[in-house]
C-alpha positions, 0 to 999 in steps of 0.5 A: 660486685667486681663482675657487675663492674665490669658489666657497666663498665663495657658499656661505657666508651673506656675500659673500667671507667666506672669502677674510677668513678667510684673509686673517685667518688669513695676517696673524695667521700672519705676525705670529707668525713675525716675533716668533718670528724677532725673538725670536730674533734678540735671544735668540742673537744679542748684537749683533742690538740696534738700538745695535750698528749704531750703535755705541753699545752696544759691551762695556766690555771691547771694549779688551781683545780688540784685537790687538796694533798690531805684529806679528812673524814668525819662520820656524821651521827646516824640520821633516823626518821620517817619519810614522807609518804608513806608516812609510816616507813623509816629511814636510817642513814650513816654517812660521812663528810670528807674535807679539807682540815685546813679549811674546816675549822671545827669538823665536830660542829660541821658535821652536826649542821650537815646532819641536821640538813640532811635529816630536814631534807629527809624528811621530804623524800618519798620512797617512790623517789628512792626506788630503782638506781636512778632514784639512788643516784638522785638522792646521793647527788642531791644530799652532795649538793646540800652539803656542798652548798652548806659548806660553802663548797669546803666538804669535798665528798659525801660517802653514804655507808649505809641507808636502810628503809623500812 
């Protein structure tokens, strides 16, 4: 490459022109890119600033999204009926809630009620929905949700111990 620079460069009227050319032409291209990234870096990404590495400019609301100090878990009552379709096809699911005691005032009762969504919810579910991990992951999000929105927001976590399928 530096021969075929010096090749076009002995046709111009000065002595490695080109090879300044490109050279110019490269650092005006990087410097450009590198803004170009920068710029979006502090556009999309909040903590991408120089105080997030020290800390110091952490959201006045940080307090607020901390999780709770203590945590506790129920374990719901095993949750067997048959699918959809095939209708023929059973389903078996152990799970458990984890919540904050200070919000949930009877655990016992909460978890009777998640388990009784959740066995309505089962009941519309077919195994094709179910196969592959992508299927997995969708009913796991789907039964968080459920829970969630059942809760009002005071269960913080479904942990699902066993779901068998026959």
């Amino acid at each position: 490459m530096a021969d075929a620079l010096k090749k076009a460069s002995k046709g111009g009227t000065k002595e490695g022109s080109g090879f300044a050319a490109f050279l110019l032409a490269f650092l005006i291209l990087s410097a450009m890119a590198a803004g170009a990234g920068a710029g979006f870096a502090f556009k999309f990404l909040p903590d991408a600033g120089p105080t997030a590495a020290s800390g110091r400019g952490a959201p006045a609301d940080a307090d607020m999204h901390e999780p709770p100090k203590t945590l506790a878990v129920h374990d719901l009552p095993p949750i067997i009926t048959n699918l959809k379709a095939p209708y023929d096809t059973w389903i078996r699911l152990e799970a458990s809630i984890i919540f904050d005691p200070k919000a949930v005032k009877s655990p016992e009762a909460t978890a009777a009620i998640m388990a009784d969504d959740i066995l309505a919810y089962l009941g519309t579910v077919t195994l094709d929905q179910l196969q592959g991990p992508l299927g997995l992951i969708a009913f796991r999000q789907e039964i968080a949700d459920r829970v969630a929105a059942r809760s009002n927001r005071q269960i913080n976590e479904v942990v699902l111990r066993t779901l068998v399928v026959q």
